[in-house]
C-alpha positions in Angstrom: 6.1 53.0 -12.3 3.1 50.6 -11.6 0.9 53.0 -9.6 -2.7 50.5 -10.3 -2.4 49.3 -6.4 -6.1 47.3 -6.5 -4.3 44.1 -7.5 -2.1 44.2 -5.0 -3.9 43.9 -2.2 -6.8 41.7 -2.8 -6.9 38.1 -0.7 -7.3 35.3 -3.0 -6.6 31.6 -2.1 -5.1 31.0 1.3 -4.4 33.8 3.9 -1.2 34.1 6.2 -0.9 37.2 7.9 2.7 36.7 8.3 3.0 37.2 4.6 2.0 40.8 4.5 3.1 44.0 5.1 2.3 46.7 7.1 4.8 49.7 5.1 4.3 50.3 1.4 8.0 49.8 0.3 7.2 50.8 -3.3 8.5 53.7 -5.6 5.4 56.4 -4.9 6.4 59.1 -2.7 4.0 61.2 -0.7 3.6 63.9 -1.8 3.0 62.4 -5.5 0.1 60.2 -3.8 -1.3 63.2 -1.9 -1.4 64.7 -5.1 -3.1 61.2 -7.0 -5.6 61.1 -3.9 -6.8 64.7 -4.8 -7.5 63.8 -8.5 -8.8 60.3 -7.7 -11.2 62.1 -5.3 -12.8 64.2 -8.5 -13.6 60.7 -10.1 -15.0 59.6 -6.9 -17.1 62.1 -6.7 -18.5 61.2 -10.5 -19.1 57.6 -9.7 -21.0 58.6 -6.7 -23.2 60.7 -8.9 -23.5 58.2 -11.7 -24.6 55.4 -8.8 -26.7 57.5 -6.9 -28.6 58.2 -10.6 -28.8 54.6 -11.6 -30.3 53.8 -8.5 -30.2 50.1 -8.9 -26.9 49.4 -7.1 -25.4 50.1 -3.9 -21.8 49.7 -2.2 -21.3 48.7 0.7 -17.4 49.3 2.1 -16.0 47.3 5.1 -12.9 48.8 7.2 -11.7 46.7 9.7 -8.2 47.2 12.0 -6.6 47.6 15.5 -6.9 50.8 17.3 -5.1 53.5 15.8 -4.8 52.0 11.8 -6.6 55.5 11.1 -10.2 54.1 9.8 -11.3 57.4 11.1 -9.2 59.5 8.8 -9.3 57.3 5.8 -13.3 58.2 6.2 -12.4 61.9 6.1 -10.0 62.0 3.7 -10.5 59.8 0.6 -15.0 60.8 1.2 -14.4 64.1 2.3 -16.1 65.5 -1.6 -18.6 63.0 -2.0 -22.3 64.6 -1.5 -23.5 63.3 1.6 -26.7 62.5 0.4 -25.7 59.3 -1.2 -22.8 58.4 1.2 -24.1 57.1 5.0 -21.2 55.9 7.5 -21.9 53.8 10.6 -19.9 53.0 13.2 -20.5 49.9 15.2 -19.7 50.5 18.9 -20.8 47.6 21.4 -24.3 46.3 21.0 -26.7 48.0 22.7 -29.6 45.8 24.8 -32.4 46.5 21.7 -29.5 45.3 19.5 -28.7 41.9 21.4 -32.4 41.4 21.1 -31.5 40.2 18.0 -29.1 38.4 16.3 -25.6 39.8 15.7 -26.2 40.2 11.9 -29.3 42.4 12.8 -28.3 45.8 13.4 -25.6 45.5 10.4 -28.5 44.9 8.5 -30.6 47.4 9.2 -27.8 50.2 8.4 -27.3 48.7 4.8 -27.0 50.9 1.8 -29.8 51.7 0.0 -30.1 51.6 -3.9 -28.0 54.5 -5.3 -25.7 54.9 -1.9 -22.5 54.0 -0.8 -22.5 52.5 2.8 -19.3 52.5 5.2 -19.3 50.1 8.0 -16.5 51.7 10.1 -16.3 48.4 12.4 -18.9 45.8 11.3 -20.2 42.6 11.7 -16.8 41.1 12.1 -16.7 42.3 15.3 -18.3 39.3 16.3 -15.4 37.1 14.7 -12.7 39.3 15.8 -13.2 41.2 19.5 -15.7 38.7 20.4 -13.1 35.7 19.2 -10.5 37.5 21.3 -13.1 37.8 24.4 -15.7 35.2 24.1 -17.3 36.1 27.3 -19.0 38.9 25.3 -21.2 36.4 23.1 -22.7 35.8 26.3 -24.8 39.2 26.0 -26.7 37.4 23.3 -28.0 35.3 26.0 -28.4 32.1 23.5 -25.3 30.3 25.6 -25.1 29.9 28.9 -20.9 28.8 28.8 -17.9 30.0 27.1 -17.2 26.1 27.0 -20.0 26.6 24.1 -17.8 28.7 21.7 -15.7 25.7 20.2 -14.6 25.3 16.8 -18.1 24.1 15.3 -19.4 28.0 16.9 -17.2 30.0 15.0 -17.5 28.2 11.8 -21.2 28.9 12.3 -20.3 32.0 12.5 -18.3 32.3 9.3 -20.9 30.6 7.3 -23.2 33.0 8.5 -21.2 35.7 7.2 -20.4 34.5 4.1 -24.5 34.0 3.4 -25.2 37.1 4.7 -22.7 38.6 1.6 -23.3 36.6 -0.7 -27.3 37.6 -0.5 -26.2 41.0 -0.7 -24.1 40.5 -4.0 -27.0 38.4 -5.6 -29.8 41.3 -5.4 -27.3 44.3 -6.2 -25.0 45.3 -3.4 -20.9 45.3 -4.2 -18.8 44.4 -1.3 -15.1 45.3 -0.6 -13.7 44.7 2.5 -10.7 46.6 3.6 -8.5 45.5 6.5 -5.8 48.3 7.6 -2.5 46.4 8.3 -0.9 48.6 10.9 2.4 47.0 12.7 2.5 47.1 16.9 5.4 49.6 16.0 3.3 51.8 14.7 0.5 51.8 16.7 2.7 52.4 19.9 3.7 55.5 17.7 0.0 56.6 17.8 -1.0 55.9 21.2 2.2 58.0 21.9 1.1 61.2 19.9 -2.7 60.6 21.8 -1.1 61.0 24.8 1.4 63.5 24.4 -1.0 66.3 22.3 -3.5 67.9 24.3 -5.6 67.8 21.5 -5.8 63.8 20.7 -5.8 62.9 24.5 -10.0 62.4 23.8 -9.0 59.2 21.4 -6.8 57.6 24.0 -8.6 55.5 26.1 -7.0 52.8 28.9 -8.5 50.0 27.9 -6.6 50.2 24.5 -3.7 49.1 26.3 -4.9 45.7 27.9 -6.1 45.2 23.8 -2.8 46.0 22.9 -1.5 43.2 24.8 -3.5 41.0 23.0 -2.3 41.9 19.7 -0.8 38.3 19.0 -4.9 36.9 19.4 -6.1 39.7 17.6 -4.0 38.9 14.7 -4.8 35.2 15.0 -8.6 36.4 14.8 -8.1 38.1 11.8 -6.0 35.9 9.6 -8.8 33.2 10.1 -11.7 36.0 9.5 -10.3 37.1 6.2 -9.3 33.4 4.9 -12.9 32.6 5.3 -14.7 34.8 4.1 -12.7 36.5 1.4 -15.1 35.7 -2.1 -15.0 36.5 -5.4 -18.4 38.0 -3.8 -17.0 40.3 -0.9 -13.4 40.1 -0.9 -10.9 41.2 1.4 -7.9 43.8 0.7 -5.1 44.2 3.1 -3.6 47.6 2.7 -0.3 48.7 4.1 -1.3 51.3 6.7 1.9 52.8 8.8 2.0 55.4 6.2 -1.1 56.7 5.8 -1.3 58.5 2.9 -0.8 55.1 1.4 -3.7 53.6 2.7 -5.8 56.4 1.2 -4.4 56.2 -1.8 -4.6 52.3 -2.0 -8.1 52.4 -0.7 -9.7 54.9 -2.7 -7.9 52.9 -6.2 -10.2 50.3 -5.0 -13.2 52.2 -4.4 -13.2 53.3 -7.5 -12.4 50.4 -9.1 -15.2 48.6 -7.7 -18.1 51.1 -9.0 -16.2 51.1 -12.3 -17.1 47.4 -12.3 -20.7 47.7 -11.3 -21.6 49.2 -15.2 -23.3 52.1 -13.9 -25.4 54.0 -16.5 -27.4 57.9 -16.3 -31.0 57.3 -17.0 -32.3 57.9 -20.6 -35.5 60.1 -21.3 -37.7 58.9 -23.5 -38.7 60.5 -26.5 -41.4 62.6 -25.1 -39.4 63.2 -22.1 -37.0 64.4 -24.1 -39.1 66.7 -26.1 -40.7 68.2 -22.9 -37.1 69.2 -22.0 -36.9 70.8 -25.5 -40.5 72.8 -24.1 -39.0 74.0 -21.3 -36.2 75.1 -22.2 -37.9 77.4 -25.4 -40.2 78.8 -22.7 -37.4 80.0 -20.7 -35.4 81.5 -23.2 -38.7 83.4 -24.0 -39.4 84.6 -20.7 
């Protein structure tokens, strides 16, 4: 049983969203890849220290969906035993006045990983290709246009472009980039809006706008398929995980987290010879305390 799922997933060449799926249909049954996600998450946790001891790398993970996919809970699941101290998550809510001061890469910039960290981008700069595609009224914030007549065609591949410089920079001076878009089916999501509703205890993460969203799904899934074919690259590509079962997407996810700092040749420091010796000092002094 092929149980490698990095492969799977990535986006390479052209991108129909039609094409994928949003169940894992394979032979991997849950509570085998509860129990894989516990072990993965020990060798997660040793990558983390290895990067953050390197300190000349960084990751930066991207997770994108519609409402509901459970970014949130991926978050808290597959980085619940990573030490915080090298792990930062941010999550991008609306722009804030300060924030479209600037332009709309600014803010996404300024939350970056550091050398040594993993970064989580729970929402990102897509937002600005994807909700903003859906309402392009909202661009107006940035107070650059003064139409929505001005967000044709040659906009939006501005737009990409922008993107894809912005990652590729990133990649050339020592950040890895995986991008991770949550495929959730309307099905399923009508399934979560329901439980929201219907326990007392989830009726905080129900909201009534996500309804009028909702009914936009056929847009929103227009905005991504044209997001992810442009701008997945052998620099910061794009995965599209199965997510109506979500232990799978955990699962999935965390394969290619790990995956990805695997790649990045990560390496302990070495002492030097009279480093090393001073450890050999210190430790003769304490034996003979």
């Amino acid at each position: 049983m092929d149980l490698d799922f990095t492969d799977n997933f990535i986006v390479k060449g052209k991108f129909d969203i039609k094409d994928t799926k949003t169940e894992y249909e394979g032979k991997l049954k849950k509570k085998e890849g509860k129990k894989m996600l516990e072990d993965e998450k020990e060798k997660l946790r040793a990558l983390q220290e290895k990067l953050y001891a390197d300190g000349s790398k960084s990751l930066l993970i991207v997770l994108q969906a519609m409402d509901a996919a459970g970014k949130d809970s991926l978050i808290e699941h597959v980085f619940g035993g990573v030490n915080p101290q090298g792990c930062d998550v941010h999550s991008f809510k609306t722009p804030n006045d300060k924030e479209y001061d600037h332009d709309f890469l600014w803010r996404h910039y300024i939350a970056l990983p550091a050398k040594g960290k993993i970064g989580i981008f729970n929402r990102s700069h897509y937002e600005s290709v994807l909700v903003c595609k859906v309402h392009p009224e909202y661009n107006l914030s940035e107070k650059v246009w003064d139409s929505v007549d001005d967000f044709d065609n040659e906009f939006w591949e501005n737009r990409y472009e922008s993107i894809r410089n912005f990652e590729k920079h990133l990649s050339e001076n020592g950040t890895t980039i995986i991008k991770i878009f949550l495929n959730v089916s309307q099905k399923e999501q009508k399934k979560r809006f329901l439980d929201r509703i219907e326990e007392p205890d989830k009726n905080w993460k129900f909201a009534a706008g996500d309804l009028s969203e909702r009914a936009l799904w056929g847009k929103y899934m227009d905005a991504y398929e044209e997001a992810i074919d442009e701008t997945s690259k052998d620099y910061a590509p794009w995965f599209v995980i199965p997510a109506d079962h979500k232990w799978f997407a955990r699962v999935a996810a965390i394969q290619i987290i790990i995956d990805a700092l695997e790649g990045m040749d990560l390496k302990f420091p070495t002492l030097s010879e009279k480093a090393t010796e001073g450890l050999e000092d210190a430790k003769n002094q304490l034996e003979n305390e």
